[in-house]
C-alpha positions in Angstrom: -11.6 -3.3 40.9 -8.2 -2.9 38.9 -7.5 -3.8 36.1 -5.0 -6.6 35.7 -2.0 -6.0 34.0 0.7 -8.9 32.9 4.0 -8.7 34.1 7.0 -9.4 31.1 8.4 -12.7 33.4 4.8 -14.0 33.1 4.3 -14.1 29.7 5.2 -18.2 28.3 6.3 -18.1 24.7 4.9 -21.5 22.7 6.3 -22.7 19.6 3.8 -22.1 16.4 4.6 -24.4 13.2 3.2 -23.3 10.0 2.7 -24.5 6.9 2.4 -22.3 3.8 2.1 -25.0 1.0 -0.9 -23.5 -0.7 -1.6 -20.8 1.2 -3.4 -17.2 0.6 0.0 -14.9 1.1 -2.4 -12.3 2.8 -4.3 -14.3 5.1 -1.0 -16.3 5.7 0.2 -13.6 6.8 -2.3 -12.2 9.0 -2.8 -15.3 10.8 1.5 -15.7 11.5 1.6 -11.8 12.6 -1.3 -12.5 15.5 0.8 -15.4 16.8 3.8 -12.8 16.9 1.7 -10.5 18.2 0.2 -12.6 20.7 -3.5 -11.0 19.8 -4.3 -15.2 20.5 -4.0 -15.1 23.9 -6.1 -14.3 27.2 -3.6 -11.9 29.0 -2.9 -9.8 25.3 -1.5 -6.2 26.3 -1.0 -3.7 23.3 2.1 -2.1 25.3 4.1 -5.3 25.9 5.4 -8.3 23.6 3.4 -11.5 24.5 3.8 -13.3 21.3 4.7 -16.9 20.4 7.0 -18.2 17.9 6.4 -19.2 14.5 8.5 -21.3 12.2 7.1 -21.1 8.9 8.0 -24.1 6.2 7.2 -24.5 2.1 7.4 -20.7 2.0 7.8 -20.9 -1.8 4.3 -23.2 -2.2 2.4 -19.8 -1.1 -0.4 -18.5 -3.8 -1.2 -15.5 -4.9 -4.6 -14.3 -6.1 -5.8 -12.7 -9.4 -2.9 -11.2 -11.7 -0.5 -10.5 -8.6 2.0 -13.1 -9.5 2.5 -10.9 -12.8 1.8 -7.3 -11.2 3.4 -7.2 -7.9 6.2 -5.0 -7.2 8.6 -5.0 -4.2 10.0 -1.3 -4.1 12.5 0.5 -2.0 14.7 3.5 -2.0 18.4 3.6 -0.6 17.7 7.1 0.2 20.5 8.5 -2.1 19.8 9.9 -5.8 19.0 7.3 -8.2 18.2 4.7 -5.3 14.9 3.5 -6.1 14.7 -0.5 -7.0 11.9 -2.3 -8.0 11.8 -6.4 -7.7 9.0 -8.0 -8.9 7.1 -10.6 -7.3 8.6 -13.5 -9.9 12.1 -12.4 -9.3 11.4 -12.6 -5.8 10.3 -16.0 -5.1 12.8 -17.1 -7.5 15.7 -15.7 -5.4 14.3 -15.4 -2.1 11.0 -17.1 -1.2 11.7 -16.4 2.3 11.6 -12.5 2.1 7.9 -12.9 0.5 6.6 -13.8 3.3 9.0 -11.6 5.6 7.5 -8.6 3.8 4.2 -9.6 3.9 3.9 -10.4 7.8 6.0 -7.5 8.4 3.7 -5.0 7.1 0.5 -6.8 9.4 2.9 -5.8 12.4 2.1 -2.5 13.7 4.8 0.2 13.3 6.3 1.0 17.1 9.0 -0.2 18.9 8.0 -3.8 19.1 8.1 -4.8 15.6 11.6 -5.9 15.4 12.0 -8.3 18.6 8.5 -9.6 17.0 9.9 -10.0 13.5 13.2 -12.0 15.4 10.8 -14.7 16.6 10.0 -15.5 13.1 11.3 -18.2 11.2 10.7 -18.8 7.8 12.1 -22.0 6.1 12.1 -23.1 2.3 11.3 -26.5 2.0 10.1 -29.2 4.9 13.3 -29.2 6.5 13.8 -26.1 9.3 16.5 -26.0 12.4 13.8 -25.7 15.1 12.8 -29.5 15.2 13.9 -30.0 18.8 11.5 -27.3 19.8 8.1 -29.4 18.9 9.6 -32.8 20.0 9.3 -32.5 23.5 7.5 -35.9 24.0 
């Protein structure tokens, strides 16, 4: 008996809307980076990209637990001397409520070559109103 493996023109991508309004940020985001993996479904293959689509709205209504809205820190390095920034987490989902969650479901992706055509079919959306409506109507 073999072992069946799915073929890329076989895998059906569905439309996934989520809403963040009062949301855990971490098991938000483990939740939205299965659907992009695809984890959710029967024919799941670690070496191919099966995943859905996820439009995520109210991405500034997500909660933190604890002291994290205070201590959490967004860091990066440009990779020249003197490149290191630091954000913190209040800064952040003033300016960009969006990349909160961007980060966060990013890092649930595994590392390899699929992560970025994963992290394309995500949409995240401020507010109730997102550019994918014509996508769930299809009554």
């Amino acid at each position: 008996m073999k072992t069946y493996q799915p073929k890329a023109k076989e895998v059906k991508r569905d439309w996934h809307l989520m809403n963040a309004k009062g949301k855990i940020l971490g098991r938000f985001s483990s939740e939205v980076a299965i659907l992009l993996m695809g984890k959710h479904k029967a024919n799941y293959s670690a070496h191919m990209d099966s995943g859905d689509n996820v439009v995520v709205i109210n991405a500034e209504k997500i909660k933190l637990t604890g002291k994290k809205k205070e201590q959490k820190v967004y860091q990066g390095h440009s990779g020249y001397p003197g490149g290191f920034k630091e954000i913190s987490f209040e800064k952040m989902s003033k300016e960009h409520p969006d990349r909160v969650l961007k980060y966060a479901i990013s890092g649930m992706l595994p590392d390899n070559r699929l992560k970025a055509k994963r992290m394309v079919r995500l949409h995240v959306a401020v507010g109730e109103k997102h550019k994918y409506e014509n996508k769930f109507n299809k009554e």
